[in-house]
C-alpha positions as CSV (number, residue, x, y, z in Angstrom):
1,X,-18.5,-30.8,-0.2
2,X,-16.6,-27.3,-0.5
3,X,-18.1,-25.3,-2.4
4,X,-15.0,-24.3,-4.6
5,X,-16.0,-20.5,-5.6
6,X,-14.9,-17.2,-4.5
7,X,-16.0,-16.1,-1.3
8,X,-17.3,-12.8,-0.5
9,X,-15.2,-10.3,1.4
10,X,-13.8,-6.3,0.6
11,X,-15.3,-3.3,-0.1
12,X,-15.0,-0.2,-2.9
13,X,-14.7,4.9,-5.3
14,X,-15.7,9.1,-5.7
15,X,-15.4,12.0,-7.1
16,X,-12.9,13.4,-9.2
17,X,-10.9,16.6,-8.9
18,X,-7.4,17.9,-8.8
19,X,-5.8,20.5,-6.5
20,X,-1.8,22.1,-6.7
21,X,0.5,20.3,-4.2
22,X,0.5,23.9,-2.3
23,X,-2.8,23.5,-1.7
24,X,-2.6,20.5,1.2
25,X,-1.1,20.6,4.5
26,X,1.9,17.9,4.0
27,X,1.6,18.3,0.5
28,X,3.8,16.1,-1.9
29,X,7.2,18.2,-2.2
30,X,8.4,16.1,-5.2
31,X,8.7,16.7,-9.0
32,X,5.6,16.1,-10.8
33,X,4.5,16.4,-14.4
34,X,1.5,18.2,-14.4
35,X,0.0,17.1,-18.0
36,X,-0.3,12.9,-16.4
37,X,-3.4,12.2,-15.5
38,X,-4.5,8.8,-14.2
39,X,-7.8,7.1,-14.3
40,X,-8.9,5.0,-11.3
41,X,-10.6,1.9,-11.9
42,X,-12.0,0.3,-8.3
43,X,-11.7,-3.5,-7.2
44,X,-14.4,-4.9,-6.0
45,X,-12.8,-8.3,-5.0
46,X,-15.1,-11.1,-5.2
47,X,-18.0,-9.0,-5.0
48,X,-17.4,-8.8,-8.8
49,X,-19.3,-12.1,-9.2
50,X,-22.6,-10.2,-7.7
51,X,-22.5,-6.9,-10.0
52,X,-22.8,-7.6,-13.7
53,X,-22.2,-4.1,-14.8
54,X,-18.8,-4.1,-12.4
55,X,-17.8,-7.9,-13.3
56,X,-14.1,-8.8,-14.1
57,X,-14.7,-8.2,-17.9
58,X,-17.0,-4.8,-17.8
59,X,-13.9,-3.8,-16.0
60,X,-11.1,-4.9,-18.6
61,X,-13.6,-3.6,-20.9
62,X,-12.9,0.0,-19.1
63,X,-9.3,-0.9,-19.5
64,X,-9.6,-1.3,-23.5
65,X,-11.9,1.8,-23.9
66,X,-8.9,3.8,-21.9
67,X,-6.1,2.6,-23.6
68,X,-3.6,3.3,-20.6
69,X,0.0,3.8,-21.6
70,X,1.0,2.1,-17.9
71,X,-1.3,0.3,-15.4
72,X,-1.2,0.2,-11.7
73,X,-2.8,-2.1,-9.2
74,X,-2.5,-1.3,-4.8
75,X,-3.3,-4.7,-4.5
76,X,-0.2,-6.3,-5.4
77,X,3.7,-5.5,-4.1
78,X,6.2,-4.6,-7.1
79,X,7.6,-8.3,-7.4
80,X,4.3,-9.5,-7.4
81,X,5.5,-11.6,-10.3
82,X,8.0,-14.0,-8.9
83,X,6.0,-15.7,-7.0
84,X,2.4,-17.2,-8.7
85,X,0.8,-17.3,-5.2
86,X,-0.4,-13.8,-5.7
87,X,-3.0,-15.1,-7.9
88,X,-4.3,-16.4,-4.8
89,X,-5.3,-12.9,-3.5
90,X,-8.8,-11.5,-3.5
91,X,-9.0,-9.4,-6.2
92,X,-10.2,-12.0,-8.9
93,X,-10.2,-9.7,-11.3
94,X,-6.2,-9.2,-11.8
95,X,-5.8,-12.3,-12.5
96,X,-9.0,-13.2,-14.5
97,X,-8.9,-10.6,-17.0
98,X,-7.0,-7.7,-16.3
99,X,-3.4,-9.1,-16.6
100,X,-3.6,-11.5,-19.7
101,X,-5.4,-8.3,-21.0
102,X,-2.0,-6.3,-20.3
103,X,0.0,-9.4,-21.6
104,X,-1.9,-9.3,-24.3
105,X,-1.5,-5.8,-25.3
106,X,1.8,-5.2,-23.8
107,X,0.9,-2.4,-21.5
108,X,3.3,-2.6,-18.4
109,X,1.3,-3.8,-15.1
110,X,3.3,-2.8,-12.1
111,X,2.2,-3.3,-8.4
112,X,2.1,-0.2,-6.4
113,X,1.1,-2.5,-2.8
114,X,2.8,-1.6,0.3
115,X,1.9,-4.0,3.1
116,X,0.3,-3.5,6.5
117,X,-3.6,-4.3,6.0
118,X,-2.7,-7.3,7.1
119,X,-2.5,-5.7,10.6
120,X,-6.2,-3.9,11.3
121,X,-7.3,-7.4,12.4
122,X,-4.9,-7.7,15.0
123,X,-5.5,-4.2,16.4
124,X,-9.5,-4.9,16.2
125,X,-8.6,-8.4,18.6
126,X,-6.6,-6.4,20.9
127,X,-9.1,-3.6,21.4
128,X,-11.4,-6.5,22.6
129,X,-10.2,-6.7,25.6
130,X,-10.4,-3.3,26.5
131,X,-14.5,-2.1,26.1
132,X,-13.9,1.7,26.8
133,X,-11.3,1.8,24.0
134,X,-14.1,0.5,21.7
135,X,-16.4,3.3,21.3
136,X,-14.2,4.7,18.3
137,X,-14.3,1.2,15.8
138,X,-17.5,0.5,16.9
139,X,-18.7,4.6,15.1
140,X,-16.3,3.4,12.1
141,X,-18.4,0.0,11.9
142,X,-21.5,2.2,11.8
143,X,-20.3,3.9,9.2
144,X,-19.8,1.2,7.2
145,X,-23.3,-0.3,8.0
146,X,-25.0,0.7,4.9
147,X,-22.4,-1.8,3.0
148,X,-24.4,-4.5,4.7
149,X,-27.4,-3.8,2.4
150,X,-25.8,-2.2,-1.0
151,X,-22.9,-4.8,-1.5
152,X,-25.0,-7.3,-2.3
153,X,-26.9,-5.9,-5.3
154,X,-26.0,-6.2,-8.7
155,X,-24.4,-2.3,-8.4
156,X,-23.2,-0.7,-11.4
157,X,-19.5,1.7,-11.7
158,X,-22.0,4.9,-11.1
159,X,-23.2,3.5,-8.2
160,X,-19.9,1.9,-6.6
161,X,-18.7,5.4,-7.0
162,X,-21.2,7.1,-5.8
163,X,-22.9,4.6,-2.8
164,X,-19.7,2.6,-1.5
165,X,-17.3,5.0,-1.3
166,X,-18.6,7.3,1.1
167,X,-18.8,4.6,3.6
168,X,-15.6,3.7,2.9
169,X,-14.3,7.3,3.7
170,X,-16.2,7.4,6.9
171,X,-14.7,4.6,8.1
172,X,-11.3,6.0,7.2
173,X,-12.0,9.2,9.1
174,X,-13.0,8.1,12.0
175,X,-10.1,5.9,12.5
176,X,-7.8,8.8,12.0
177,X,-9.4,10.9,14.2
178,X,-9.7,8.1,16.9
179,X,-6.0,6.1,16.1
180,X,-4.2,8.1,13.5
181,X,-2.6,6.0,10.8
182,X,-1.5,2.6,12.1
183,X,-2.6,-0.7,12.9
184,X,-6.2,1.2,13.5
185,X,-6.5,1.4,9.9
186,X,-4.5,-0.9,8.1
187,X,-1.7,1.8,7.7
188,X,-4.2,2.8,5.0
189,X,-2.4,6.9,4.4
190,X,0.9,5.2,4.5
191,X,0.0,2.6,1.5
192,X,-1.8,5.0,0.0
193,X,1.8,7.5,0.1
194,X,3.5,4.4,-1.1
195,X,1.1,3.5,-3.9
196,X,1.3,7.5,-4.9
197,X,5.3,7.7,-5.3
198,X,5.8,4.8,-6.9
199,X,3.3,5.7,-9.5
200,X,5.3,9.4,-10.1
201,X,8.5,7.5,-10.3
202,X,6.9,5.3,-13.2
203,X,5.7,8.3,-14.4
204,X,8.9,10.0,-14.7
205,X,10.9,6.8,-15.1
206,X,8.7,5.8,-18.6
207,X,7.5,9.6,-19.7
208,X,4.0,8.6,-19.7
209,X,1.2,10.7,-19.2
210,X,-2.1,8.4,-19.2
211,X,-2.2,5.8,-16.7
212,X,-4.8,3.8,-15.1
213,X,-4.9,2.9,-11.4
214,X,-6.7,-0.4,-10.4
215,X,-7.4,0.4,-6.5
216,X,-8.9,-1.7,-4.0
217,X,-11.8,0.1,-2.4
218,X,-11.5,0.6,1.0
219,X,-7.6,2.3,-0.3
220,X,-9.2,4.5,-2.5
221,X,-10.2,7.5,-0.1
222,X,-6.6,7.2,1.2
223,X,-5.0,7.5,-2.5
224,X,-7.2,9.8,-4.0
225,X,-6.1,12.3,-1.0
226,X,-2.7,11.4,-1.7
227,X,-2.7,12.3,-5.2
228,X,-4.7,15.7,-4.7
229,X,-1.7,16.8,-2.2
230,X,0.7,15.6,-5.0
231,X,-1.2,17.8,-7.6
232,X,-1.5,15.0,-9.4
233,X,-5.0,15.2,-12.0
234,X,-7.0,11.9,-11.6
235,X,-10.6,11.0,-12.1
236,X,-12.8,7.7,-11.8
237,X,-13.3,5.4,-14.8
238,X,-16.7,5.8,-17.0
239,X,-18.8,2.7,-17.4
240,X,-17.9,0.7,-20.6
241,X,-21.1,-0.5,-22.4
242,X,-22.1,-3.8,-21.6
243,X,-20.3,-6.6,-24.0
244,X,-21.5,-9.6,-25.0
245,X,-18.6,-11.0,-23.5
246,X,-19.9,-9.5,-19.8
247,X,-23.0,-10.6,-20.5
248,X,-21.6,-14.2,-20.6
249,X,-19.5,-13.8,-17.7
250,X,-22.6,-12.4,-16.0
251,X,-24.4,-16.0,-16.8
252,X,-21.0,-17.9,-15.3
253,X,-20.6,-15.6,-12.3
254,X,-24.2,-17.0,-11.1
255,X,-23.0,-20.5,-11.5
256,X,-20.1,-19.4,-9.8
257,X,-22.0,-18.3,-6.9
258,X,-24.1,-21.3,-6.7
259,X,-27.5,-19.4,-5.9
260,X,-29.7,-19.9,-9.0
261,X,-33.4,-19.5,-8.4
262,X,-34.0,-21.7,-12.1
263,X,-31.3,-24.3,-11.6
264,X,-32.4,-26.1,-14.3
265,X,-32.7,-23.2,-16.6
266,X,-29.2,-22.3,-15.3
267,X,-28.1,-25.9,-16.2
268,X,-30.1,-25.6,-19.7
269,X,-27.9,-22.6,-20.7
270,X,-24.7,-23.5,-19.3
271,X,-25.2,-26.6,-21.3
272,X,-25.3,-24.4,-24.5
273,X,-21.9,-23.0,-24.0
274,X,-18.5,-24.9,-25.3
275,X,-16.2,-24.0,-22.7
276,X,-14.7,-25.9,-20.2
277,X,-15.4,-23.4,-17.2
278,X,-19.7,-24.4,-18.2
279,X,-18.8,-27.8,-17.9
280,X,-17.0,-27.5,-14.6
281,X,-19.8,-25.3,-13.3
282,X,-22.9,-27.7,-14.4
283,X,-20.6,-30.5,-12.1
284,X,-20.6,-28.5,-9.6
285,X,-24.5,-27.5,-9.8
286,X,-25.1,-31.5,-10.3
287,X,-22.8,-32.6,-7.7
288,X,-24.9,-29.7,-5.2
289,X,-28.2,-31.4,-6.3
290,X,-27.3,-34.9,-5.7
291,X,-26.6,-36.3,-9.2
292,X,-22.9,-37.0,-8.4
293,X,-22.6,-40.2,-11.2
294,X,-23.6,-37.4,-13.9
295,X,-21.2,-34.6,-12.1
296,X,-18.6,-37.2,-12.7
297,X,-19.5,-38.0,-16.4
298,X,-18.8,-34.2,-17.3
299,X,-15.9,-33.9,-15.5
300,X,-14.3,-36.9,-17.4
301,X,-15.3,-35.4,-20.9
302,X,-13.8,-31.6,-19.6
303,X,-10.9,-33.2,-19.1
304,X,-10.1,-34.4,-22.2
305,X,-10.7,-31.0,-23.9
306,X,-8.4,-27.6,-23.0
307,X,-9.7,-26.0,-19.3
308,X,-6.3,-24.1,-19.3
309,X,-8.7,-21.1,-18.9
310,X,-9.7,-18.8,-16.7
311,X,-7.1,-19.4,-14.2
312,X,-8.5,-21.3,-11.7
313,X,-10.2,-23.7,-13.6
314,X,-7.1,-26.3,-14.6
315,X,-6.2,-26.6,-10.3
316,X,-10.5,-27.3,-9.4
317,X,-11.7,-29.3,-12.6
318,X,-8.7,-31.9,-11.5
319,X,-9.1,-31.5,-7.8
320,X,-13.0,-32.4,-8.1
321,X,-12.6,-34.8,-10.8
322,X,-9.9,-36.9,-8.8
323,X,-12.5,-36.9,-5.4
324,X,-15.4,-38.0,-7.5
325,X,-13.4,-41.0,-8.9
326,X,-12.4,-41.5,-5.2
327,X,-16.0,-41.7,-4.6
328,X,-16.6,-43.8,-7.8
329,X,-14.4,-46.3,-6.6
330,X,-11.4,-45.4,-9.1
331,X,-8.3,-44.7,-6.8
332,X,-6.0,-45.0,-9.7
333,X,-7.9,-42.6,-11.7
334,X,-8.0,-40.2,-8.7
335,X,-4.5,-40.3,-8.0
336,X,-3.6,-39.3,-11.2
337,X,-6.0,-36.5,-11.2
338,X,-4.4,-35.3,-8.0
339,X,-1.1,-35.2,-9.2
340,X,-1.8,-33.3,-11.9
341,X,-3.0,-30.6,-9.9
342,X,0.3,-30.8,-7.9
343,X,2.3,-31.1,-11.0
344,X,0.7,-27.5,-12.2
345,X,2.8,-24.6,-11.8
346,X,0.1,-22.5,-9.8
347,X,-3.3,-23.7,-8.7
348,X,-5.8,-22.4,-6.1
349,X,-4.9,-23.3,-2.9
350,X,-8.3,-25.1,-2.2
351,X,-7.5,-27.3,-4.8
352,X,-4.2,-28.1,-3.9
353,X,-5.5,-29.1,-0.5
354,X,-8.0,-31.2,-1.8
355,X,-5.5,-32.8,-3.8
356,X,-2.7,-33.6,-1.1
357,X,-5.5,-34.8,1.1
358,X,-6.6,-37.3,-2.0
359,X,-3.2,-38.6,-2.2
360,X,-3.3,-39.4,1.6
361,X,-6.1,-41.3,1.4
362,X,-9.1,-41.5,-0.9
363,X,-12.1,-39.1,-1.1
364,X,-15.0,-39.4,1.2
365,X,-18.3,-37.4,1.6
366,X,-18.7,-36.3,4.9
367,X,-21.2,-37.4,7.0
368,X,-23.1,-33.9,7.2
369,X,-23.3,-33.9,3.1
370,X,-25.7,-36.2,2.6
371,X,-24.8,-37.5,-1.1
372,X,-26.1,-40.1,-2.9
373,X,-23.2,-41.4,-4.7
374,X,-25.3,-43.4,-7.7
């Protein structure tokens, strides 16, 4: 069976400082309003699911406590908006919390992305077939070694800022040094330019002077060097105290994730929630443990409640619901569960695979999942 959660790639923040344009070589030559100030918030990608303290409330939480007159993300192009697809990005938390949070409250959320990071990958298969061009990206992958152990604990804002981001910086200098800015490091200082006058334009263009930045982390070194040159005052968010709200999506993000220790205490307390997103995750903890008749029966009672929320959950709950009726023996059932997830106006693109490949032809474990289907 998929697993149907968010995977686990990206990386992470620093210190905070400001410095007058005259001060940098290639220093920003444009018009720049020097009482703004911008806080930056860092995006942790699905590695918000591991850090309780730095989940994808704690930081809409930071949002609230700032009360930003404009919000930027790096992560997202400026017409990010016409198409719903960009929900299907890595940075759960935009979509999760951050931008009904700006819908909400009406605080304009514009994308400052530029792309290229698409193109590091590339340039990392071509320097394959030449070893003795290696030696640089293999001292940037060193650098980002301790990543390997830190990522994985449940880190807090303090020490994203402080533990992942120098990592993240050493792997952005040695790359420069070795390949300049290019395909060697995702055209990282040319984003990060991008990102930088986009953000003085809005600036100037709305007469604001408190913004937040939401920045994904391994872009971070790169902007907060563009802003210095600019002049441009900016400093990293404080940590929000912990919610009761966090603390829930704490308890969901482990469900999520599919590693409880206690899964029947985890079941036990999902149990005591009335939301459709513990329903969908106690199937999916069933359906992992064998007890795919029961998986189904929750399903089928989710269903006939609201799962419009969070944003993924309409596209899964029907996906999953219309393969165990397959399994059940319920093609028209299933058929009608997969449609609906075709008929929605943006789900996750797992689920909409699962779904065209259910109206092809019905549901099956495979082989290798070894399910008990009673």
């Amino acid at each position: 069976m998929p697993p149907w959660y968010p995977s686990s790639p990206p990386d992470p923040p620093a210190r905070s400082r400001r410095r007058p344009a005259s001060a940098a070589a290639g220093a920003y030559d444009g018009v720049v309003d020097t009482t703004a100030s911008l806080t930056l918030l860092p995006l942790m990608g699905p590695w918000h699911l591991r850090h309780p303290r730095w989940n994808v409330v704690t930081a809409r939480d930071a949002l609230e406590a700032l009360a930003p007159e404009v919000l930027w993300t790096t992560a997202l192009p400026p017409d990010f908006e016409r198409e719903p697809s960009w929900r299907d990005g890595d940075e759960i938390a935009l979509p999760w919390t951050v931008a009904p949070w700006a819908a909400r409250r009406g605080t304009p959320l514009r994308g400052v992305g530029a792309p290229g990071a698409e193109e590091a990958a590339d340039f990392e298969r071509y320097l394959a077939a030449y070893p003795q061009a290696r030696a640089p990206l293999d001292a940037a992958r060193a650098a980002l070694r301790p990543l390997n152990e830190l990522l994985p604990q449940a880190l807090d804002l303090h020490r994203i800022v402080g533990e992942v981001l120098p990592p993240l910086a050493a792997d952005l200098r040695l790359r420069l040094e070795a390949f300049g800015d290019g395909p060697g490091t995702g055209w990282r200082l040319r984003r990060a330019r991008v990102a930088r006058e986009r953000i003085v334009a809005d600036l100037d263009a709305l007469g604001a002077t408190r913004g937040a930045v939401l920045v994904e982390a391994d872009l971070w070194p790169a902007l907060t060097t563009e802003l210095d040159a600019a002049g441009i005052a900016w400093s990293p968010a404080a940590s929000p105290p912990v919610s009761d709200d966090a603390r829930l999506r704490s308890l969901l993000d482990v469900a999520w994730r599919g590693e409880a220790a206690d899964v029947a205490g985890l079941l036990g307390r999902l149990r005591e929630l009335d939301l459709a997103e513990a329903r969908f995750l106690e199937a999916q903890l069933l359906l992992a443990h064998d007890h795919v008749a029961e998986a189904l029966e929750v399903l089928e009672a989710a269903a006939t409640g609201d799962f419009r929320e969070p944003y993924p959950l309409p596209g899964l709950l029907l996906a999953r619901l219309g393969q165990l009726r397959d399994v059940a023996g319920r093609r028209d059932r299933a058929l009608q569960a997969y449609r609906g997830v075709l008929a929605l106006g943006w789900a996750p693109a797992e689920a909409r695979e699962a779904a065209e490949a259910g109206m092809r032809a019905p549901f099956a474990f495979a082989a290798d999942d070894e399910v008990d289907p009673t």
